[in-house]
C-alpha positions in Angstrom: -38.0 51.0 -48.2 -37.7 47.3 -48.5 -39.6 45.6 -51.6 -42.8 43.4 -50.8 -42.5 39.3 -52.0 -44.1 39.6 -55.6 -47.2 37.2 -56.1 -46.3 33.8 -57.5 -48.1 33.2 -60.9 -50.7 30.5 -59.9 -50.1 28.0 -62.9 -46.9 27.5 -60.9 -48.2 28.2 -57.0 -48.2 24.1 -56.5 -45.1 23.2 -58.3 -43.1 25.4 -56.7 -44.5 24.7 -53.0 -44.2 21.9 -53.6 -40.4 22.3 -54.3 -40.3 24.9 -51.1 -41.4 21.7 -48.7 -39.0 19.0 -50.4 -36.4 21.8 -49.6 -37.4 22.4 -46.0 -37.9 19.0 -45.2 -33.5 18.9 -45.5 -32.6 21.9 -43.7 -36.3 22.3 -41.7 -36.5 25.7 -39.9 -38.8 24.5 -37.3 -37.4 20.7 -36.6 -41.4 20.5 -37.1 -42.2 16.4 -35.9 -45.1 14.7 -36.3 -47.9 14.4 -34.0 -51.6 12.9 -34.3 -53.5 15.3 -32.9 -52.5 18.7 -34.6 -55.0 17.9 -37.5 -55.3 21.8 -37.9 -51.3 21.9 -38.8 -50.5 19.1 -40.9 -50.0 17.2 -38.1 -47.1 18.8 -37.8 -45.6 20.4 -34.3 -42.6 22.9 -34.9 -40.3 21.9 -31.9 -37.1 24.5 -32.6 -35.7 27.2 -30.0 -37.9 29.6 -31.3 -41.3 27.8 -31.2 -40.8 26.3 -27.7 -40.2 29.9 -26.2 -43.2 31.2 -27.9 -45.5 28.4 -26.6 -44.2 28.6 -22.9 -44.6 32.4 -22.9 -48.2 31.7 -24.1 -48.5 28.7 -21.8 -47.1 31.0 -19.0 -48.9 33.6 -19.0 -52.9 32.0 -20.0 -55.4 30.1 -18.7 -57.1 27.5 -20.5 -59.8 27.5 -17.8 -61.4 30.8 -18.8 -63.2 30.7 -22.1 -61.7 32.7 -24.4 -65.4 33.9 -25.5 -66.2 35.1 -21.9 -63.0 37.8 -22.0 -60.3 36.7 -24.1 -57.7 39.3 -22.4 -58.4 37.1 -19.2 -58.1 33.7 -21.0 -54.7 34.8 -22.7 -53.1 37.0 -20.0 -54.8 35.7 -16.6 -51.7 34.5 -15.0 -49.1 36.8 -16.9 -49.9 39.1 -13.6 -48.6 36.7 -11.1 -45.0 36.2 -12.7 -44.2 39.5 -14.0 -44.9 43.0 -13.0 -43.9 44.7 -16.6 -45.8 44.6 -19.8 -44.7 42.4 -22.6 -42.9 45.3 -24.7 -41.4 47.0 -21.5 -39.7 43.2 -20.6 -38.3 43.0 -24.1 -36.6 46.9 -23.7 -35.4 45.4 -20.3 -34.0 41.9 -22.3 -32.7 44.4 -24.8 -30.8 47.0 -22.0 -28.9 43.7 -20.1 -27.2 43.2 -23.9 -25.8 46.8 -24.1 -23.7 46.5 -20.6 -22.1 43.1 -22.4 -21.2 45.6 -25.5 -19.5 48.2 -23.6 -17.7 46.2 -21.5 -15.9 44.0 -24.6 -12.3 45.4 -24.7 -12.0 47.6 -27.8 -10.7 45.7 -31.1 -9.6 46.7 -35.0 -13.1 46.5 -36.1 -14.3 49.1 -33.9 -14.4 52.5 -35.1 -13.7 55.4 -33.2 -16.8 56.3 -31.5 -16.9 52.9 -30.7 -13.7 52.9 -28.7 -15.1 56.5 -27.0 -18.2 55.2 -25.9 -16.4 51.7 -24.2 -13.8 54.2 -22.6 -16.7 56.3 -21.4 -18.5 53.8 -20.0 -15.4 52.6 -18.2 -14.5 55.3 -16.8 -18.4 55.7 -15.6 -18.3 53.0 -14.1 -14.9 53.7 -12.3 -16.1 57.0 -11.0 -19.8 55.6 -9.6 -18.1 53.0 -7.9 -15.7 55.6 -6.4 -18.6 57.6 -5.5 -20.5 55.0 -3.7 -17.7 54.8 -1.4 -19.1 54.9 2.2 -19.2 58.8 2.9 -20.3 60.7 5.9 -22.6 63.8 5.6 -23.4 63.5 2.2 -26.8 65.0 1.7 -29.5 62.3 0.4 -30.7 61.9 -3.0 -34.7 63.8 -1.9 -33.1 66.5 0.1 -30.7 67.1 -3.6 -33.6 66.9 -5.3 -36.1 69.3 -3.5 -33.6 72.0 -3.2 -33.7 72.5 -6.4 -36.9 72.5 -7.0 -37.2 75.5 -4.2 -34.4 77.4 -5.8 -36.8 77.8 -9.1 -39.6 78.7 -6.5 -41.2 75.0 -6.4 -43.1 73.1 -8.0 -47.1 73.6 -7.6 -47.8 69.5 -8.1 -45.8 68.3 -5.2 -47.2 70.3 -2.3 -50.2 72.9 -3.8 -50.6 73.9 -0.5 -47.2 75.4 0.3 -46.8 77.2 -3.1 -46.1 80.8 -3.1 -46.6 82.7 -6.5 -43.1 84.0 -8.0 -43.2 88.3 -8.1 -40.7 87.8 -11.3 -41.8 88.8 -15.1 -42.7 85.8 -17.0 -39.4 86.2 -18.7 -37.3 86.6 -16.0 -38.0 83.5 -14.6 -37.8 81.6 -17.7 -34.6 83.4 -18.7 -33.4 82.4 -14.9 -34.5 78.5 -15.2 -32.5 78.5 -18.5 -29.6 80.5 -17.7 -28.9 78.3 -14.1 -30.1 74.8 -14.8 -29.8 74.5 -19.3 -33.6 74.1 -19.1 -35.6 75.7 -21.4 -39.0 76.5 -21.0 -41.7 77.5 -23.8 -38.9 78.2 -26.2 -35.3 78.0 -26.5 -32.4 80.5 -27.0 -29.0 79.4 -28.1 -25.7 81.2 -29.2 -25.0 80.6 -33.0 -23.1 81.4 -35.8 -24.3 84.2 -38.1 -25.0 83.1 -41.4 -26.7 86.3 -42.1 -24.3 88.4 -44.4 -26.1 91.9 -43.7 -25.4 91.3 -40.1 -22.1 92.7 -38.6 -22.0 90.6 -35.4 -19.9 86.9 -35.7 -22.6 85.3 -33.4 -26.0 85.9 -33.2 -29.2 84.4 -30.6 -31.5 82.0 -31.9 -34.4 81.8 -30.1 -36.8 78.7 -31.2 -40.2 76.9 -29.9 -39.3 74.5 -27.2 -40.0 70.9 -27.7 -42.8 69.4 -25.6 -42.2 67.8 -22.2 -40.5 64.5 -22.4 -42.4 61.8 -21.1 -45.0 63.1 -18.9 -46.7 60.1 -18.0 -43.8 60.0 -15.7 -44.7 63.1 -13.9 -47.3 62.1 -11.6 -44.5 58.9 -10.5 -41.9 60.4 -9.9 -43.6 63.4 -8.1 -45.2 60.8 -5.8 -41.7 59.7 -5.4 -40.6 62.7 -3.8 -43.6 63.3 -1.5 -46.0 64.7 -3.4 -49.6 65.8 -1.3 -51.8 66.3 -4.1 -55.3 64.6 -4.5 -55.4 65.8 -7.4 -51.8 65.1 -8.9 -53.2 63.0 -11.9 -55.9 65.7 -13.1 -53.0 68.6 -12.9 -50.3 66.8 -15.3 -52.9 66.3 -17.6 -53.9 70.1 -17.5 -50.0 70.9 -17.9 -50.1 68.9 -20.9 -53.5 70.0 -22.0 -53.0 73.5 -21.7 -49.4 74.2 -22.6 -48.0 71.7 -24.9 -51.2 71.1 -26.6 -52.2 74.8 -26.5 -48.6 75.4 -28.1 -48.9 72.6 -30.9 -52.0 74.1 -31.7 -50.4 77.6 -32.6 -47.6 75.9 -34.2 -50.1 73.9 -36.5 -51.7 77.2 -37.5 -48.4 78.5 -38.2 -47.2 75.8 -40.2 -50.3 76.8 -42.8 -48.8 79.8 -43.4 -45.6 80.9 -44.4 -42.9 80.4 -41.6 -41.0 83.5 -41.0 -37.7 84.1 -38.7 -37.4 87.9 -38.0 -33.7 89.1 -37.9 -32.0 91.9 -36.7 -30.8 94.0 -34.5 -32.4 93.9 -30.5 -33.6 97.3 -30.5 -35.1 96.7 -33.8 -36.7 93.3 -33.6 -38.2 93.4 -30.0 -40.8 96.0 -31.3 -42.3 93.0 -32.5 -43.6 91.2 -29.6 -45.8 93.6 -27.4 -46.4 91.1 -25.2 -42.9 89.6 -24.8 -39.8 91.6 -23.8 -37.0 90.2 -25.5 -34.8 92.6 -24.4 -35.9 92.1 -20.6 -35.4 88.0 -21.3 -31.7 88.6 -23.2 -30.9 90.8 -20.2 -31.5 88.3 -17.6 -30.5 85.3 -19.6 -27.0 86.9 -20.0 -26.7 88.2 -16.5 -23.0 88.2 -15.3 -22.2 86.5 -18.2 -22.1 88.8 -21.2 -22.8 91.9 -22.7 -25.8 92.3 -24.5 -26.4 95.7 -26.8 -28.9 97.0 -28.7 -27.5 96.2 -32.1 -27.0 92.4 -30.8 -28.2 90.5 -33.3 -31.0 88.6 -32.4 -33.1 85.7 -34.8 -36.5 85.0 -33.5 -37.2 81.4 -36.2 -41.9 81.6 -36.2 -41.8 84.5 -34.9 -46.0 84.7 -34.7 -45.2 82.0 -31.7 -43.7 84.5 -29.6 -46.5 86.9 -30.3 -48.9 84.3 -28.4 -46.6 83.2 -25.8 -47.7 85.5 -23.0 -51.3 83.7 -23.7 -49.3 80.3 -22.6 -47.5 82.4 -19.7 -50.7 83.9 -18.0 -51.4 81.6 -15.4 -48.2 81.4 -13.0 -49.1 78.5 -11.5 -49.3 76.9 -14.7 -46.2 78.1 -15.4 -44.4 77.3 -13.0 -46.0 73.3 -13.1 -44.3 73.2 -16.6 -41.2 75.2 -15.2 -40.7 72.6 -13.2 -41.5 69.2 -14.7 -39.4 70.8 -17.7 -36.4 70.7 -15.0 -37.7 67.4 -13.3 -37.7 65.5 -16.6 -34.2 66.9 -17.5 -32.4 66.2 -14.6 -34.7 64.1 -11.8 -34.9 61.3 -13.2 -31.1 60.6 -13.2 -30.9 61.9 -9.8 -33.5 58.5 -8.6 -30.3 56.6 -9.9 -28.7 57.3 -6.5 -30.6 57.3 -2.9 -30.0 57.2 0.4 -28.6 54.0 0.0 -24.5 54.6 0.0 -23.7 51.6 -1.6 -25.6 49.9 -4.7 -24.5 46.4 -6.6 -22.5 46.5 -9.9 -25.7 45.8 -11.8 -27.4 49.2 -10.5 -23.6 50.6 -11.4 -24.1 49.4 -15.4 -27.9 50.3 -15.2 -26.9 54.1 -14.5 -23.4 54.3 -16.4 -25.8 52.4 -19.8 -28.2 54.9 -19.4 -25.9 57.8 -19.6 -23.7 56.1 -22.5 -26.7 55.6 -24.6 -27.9 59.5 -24.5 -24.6 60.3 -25.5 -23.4 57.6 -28.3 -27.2 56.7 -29.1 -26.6 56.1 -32.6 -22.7 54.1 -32.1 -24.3 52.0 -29.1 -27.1 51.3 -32.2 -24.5 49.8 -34.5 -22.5 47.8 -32.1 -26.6 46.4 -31.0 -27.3 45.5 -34.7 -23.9 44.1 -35.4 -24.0 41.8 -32.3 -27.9 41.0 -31.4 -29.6 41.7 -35.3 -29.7 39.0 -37.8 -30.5 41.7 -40.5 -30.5 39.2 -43.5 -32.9 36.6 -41.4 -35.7 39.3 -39.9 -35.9 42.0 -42.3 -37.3 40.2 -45.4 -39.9 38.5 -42.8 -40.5 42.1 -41.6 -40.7 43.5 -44.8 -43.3 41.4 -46.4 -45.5 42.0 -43.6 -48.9 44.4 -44.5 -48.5 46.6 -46.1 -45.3 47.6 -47.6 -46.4 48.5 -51.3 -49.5 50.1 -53.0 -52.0 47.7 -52.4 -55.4 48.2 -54.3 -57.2 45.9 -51.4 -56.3 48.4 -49.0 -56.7 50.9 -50.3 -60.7 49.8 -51.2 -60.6 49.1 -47.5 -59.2 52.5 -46.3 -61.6 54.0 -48.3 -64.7 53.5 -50.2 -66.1 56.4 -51.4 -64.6 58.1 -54.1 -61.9 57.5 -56.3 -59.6 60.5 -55.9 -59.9 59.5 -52.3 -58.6 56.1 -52.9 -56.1 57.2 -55.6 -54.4 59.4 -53.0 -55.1 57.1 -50.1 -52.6 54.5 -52.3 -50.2 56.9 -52.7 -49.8 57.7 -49.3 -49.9 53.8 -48.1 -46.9 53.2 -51.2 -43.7 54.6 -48.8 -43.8 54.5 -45.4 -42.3 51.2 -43.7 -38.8 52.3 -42.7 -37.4 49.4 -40.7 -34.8 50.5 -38.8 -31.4 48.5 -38.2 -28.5 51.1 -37.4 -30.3 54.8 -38.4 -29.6 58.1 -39.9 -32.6 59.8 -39.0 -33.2 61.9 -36.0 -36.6 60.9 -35.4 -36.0 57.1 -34.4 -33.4 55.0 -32.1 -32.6 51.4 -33.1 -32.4 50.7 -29.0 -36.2 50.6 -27.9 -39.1 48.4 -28.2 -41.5 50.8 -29.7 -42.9 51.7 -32.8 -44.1 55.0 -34.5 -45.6 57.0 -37.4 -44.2 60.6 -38.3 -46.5 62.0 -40.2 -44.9 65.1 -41.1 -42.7 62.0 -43.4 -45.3 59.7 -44.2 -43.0 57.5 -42.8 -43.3 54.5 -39.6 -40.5 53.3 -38.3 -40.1 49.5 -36.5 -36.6 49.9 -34.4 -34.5 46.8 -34.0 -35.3 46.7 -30.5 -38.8 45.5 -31.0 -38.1 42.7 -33.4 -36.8 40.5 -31.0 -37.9 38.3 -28.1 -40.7 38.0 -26.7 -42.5 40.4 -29.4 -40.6 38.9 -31.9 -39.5 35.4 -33.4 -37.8 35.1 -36.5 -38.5 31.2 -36.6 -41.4 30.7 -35.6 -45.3 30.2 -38.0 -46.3 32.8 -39.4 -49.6 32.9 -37.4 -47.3 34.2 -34.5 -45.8 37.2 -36.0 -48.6 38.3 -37.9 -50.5 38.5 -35.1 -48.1 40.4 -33.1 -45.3 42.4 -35.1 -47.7 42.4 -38.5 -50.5 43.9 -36.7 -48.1 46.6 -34.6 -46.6 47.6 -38.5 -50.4 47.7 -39.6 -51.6 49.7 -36.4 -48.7 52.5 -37.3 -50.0 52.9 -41.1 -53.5 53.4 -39.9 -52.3 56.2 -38.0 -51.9 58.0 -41.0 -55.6 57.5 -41.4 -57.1 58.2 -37.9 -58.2 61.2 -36.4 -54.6 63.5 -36.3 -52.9 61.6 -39.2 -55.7 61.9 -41.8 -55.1 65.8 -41.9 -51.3 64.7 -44.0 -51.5 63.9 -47.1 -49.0 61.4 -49.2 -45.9 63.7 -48.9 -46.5 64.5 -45.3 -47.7 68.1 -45.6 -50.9 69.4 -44.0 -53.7 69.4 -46.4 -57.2 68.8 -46.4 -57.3 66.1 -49.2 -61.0 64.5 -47.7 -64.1 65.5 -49.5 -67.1 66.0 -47.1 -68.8 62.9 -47.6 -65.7 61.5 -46.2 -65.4 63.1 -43.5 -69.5 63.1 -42.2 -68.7 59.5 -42.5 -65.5 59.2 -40.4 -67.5 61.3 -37.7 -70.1 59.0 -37.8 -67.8 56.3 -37.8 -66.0 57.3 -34.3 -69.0 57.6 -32.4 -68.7 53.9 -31.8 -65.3 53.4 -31.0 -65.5 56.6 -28.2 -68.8 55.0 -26.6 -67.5 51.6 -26.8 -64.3 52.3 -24.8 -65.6 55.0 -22.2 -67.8 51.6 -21.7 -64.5 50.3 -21.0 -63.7 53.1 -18.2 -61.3 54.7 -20.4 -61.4 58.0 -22.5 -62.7 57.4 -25.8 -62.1 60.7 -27.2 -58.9 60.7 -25.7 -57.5 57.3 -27.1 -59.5 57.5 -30.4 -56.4 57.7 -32.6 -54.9 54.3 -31.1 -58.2 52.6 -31.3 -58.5 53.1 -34.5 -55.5 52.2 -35.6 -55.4 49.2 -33.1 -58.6 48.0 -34.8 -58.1 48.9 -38.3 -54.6 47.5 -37.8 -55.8 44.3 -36.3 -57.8 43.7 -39.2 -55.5 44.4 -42.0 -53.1 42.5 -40.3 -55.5 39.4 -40.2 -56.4 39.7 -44.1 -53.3 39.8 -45.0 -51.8 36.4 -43.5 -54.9 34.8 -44.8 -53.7 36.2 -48.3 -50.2 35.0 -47.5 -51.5 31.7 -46.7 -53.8 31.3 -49.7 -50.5 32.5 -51.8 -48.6 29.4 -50.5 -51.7 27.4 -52.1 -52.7 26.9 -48.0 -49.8 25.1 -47.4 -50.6 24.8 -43.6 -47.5 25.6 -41.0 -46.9 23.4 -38.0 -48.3 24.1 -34.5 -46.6 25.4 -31.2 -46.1 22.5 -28.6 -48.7 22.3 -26.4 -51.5 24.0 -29.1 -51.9 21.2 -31.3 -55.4 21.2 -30.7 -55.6 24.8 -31.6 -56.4 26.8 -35.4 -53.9 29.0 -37.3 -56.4 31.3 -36.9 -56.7 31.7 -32.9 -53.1 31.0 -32.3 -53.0 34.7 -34.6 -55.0 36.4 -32.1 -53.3 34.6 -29.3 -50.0 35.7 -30.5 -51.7 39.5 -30.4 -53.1 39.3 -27.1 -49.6 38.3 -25.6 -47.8 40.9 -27.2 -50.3 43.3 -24.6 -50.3 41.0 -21.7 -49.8 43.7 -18.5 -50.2 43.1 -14.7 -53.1 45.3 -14.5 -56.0 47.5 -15.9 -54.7 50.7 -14.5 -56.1 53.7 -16.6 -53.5 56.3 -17.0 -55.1 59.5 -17.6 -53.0 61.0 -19.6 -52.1 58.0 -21.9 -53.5 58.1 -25.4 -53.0 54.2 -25.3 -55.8 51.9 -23.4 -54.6 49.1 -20.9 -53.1 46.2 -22.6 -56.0 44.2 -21.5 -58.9 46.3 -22.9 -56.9 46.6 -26.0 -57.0 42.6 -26.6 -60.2 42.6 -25.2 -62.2 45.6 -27.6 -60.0 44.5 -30.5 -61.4 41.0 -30.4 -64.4 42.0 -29.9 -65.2 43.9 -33.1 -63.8 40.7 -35.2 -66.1 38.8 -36.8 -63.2 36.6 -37.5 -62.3 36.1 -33.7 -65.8 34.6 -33.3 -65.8 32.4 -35.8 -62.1 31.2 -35.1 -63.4 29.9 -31.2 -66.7 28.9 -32.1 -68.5 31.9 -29.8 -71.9 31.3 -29.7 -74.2 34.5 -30.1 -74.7 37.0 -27.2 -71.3 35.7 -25.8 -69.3 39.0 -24.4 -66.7 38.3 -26.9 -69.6 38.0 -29.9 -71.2 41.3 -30.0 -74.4 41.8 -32.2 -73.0 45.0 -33.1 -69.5 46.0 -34.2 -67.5 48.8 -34.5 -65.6 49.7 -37.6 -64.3 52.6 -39.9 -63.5 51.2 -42.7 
């Protein structure tokens, strides 16, 4: 955790700003200039790298012809659709993967350490080898026909084609123990081959079998299953029922586990598979070993929340269910990489780098990380920005705006908000990669962590007025604290653990609270319910992130900062939300259905709304659609 700025004492506020401005008139960050008309500023314009890349991006992609109280989304983003076709955050991963290419391909020196050199000579040779594949080649079979044969060798995949699906005759655990044993996929749970560290057990090696994790990315399901011909009307509603009723079925029986003592049940086979009367371990080890090795009856088997496997059939029952996860499982793992190559024999050397990057990184994640940060990161000149941003130490303000009720409430509600900013440059921790521009709360830790990849261009600029990272990076390190407070993150308390620590008054309230934000956004043609937990924490966020650069301001004795070229006519205050909206600029208002996160637009749009502050900073006169009467708020 990286310590907050302390407060200045006030008899001294002046004199030393005074001091700070002497100073940066001699070595002046923003080569700020003078100009009439930015009365707002100090009639100052900042005119360094920095600024004037900000301003064009926000010059680029808005239009000044659309009053920003008739939609604001629209008067910030209206044109961002007509030069790009990415959102804001997914162009500054794609900035972020053209750098790592550059890395790899430097010729190894001293400096680099050994994994390092591994991953360059990886890459290398990569590269070599796709090139030499790419060859022109007659009769090789293309990339779909690959693809969809195995898919039928698992027994296909019920989203592509419902039509043409045929139910499988094999036990549940037969075909799960087949998937795994043919194509390293596993499915509902896991089973690997480890040491025994169990002293009272004779055998060397033991199984471990474990909960599966969750599907990797399935918004990408209903893509790439279009890619590959899907004929499904109703492709979109059945990847949200996979996810719905497996992975979220499953978390649900892992959460109730969690509350009681987790258990792994060791042993021998013949022993331990009385346990499960609804799973046949010895039927799955069977299979799973098939022409492969011997298993016994004293093989010594460890089954880690073992009351899992007792529900697993329940997760199992439905074939065609199953075999939808079955196969996305397999699809995530492996299809995607396969859409690297097509039909096409021949692909450019950027396509080559694209693929041979992409297979580097999953393999020397946390290397590729450190050469990124040692290259690209100015540590010493973005972290202490960063780091000062809300709210990175117990804050009695926001912790009376968390919560007003009671004061245990608000005594543990400061606790929890005292640790968790974790800004990431190079990273031990399994949970987070430096090389993505993302942002997250583990609430199991009490931690969020803001990756490197984020805090750079356009989300982030490290010289820029303060009005313009507030309002984008301060508000996304705001939004992931309040997701320890919204709907799924209030149930963890300050260490991380599960516990109820609301009081019922609280809770009535929060339900009350909710109601709002899930009418106001089904309004919006999205699912209110759904996305609750990032509108809250977009809102919340938003706000907390406001408060606090006016409290930074006032610190500085309100010191004003210059302007962006081009919005001298502008406040501090909207340049803050314009600098928000941009960061959520997207080509269109496309719902995903199975997105917890609302469309970049309705997200500006909503937000704004329910700011008071937004109003007053553009002058909206009442019943404008950006001026509601009535606002939502939990807090």
């Amino acid at each position: 955790m990286f310590k907050a700025l302390k407060p200045l004492s006030p008899s001294l506020l002046v004199l030393v700003f005074a001091f700070s401005l002497t100073i940066r008139t001699d070595a002046d960050v923003y080569k700020s200039v003078h100009h009439p008309k930015a009365k707002a500023f100090g009639n100052r314009v900042c005119t360094n790298k920095d600024c004037t890349l900000a301003a064009a991006n926000f010059i680029h992609h808005g239009n000044d012809k659309l009053d920003p109280c008739d939609d604001f989304a629209q008067h910030a983003c209206d044109r961002y659709k007509i030069f790009k076709n990415i959102s804001v955050l997914d162009e500054t991963d794609v900035i972020l993967n053209k750098k790592l290419p550059l890395l790899l391909k430097t010729p190894p020196s001293p400096e680099d350490k050994p994994y390092h050199t591994l991953a360059k000579a990886v890459y290398q040779k990569c590269i070599n080898k796709v090139i030499e594949k790419n060859k022109p080649k007659k009769n090789i079979p293309s990339t779909k026909s690959v693809f969809l044969a195995l898919i039928d060798e698992i027994g296909g995949w019920p989203l592509l084609k419902p039509k043409n699906w045929k139910e499988f005759d094999l036990s549940y655990e037969e075909y799960i123990a087949d998937i795994h044993r043919k194509h390293d996929v596993p499915v509902l749970f896991n089973a690997v081959v480890v040491a025994n560290g169990f002293p009272d057990n004779h055998d060397e090696y033991m199984l471990l079998l474990t909960p599966a994790p969750p599907l990797d990315y399935p918004q990408y399901l209903a893509l790439v299953a279009t890619k590959y011909g899907a004929d499904n009307p109703s492709l979109f509603d059945d990847v949200k029922e996979l996810y719905s009723k497996i992975d979220m079925t499953r978390q649900a029986i892992l959460d109730e586990i969690k509350k009681k003592q987790m258990y792994a049940n060791i042993g021998p086979l013949h022993l331990v598979k009385l346990e499960f009367a609804n799973f046949d371990l010895e039927k799955y080890m069977m299979r799973l070993f098939d022409g492969i090795g011997e298993i016994r009856p004293n093989t010594t088997v460890a089954v880690w929340n073992a009351e899992y496997f007792q529900y697993i059939h329940h997760l199992a029952a439905d074939k065609r269910l199953l075999a939808n996860y079955a196969a996305s499982a397999l699809v995530m793992k492996k299809g995607l990489f396969l859409t690297y190559f097509d039909e096409v024999p021949q692909r450019n050397e950027d396509e080559f780098m694209t693929h041979c990057t992409t297979i580097n990184h999953k393999l020397f994640e946390y290397p590729l990380s450190q050469m990124y940060v040692k290259k690209y990161f100015d540590y010493d000149g973005i972290v202490p920005k960063v780091s000062e941003m809300p709210p990175t130490e117990p804050s009695e303000d926001l912790a009376a705006l968390v919560f007003r009720i009671q004061h245990k409430l608000r005594l543990t509600a400061l606790s929890k908000i005292s640790k968790p900013l974790d800004l990431i440059s190079w990273t031990d921790v399994d949970e987070a990669s430096v090389l993505m521009a993302n942002a997250f709360n583990a609430f199991t830790f009490n931690r969020i962590f803001i990756p490197a990849g984020i805090l750079s261009p356009p989300s982030f600029y490290k010289n820029v007025p303060d009005y313009v990272n507030y309002g984008a990076v301060g508000a996304i390190v705001a939004h992931e604290i309040m997701h320890g407070y919204d709907n799924k993150g209030r149930g963890h308390d300050e260490t991380g653990d599960e516990r109820d620590w609301w009081n019922d008054e609280a809770e009535e309230a929060f339900e009350n609270k909710t109601t709002c934000f899930i009418d106001q956004y089904t309004k919006e043609g999205v699912d209110g319910r759904f996305t609750l937990g990032e509108n809250i924490a977009d809102n919340v966020g938003m706000q907390i992130a406001y408060n606090a650069y006016k409290k930074l301001i006032a610190s500085r004795g309100n010191v004003t900062e210059p302007a962006l070229p081009g919005f001298e006519e502008f406040t501090a205050e909207q340049m803050f939300f314009l600098a928000n909206a941009n960061l959520w600029c997207d080509k269109d208002k496309i719902v995903n259905p199975i997105d917890e996160h609302p469309p970049g637009m309705i997200r500006v749009k909503v937000v704004a709304q329910n700011m008071e502050e937004f109003s007053e900073a553009f002058n909206c006169p009442k019943k404008a659609v950006m001026n509601l009467e009535e606002r939502c708020a939990i807090w």
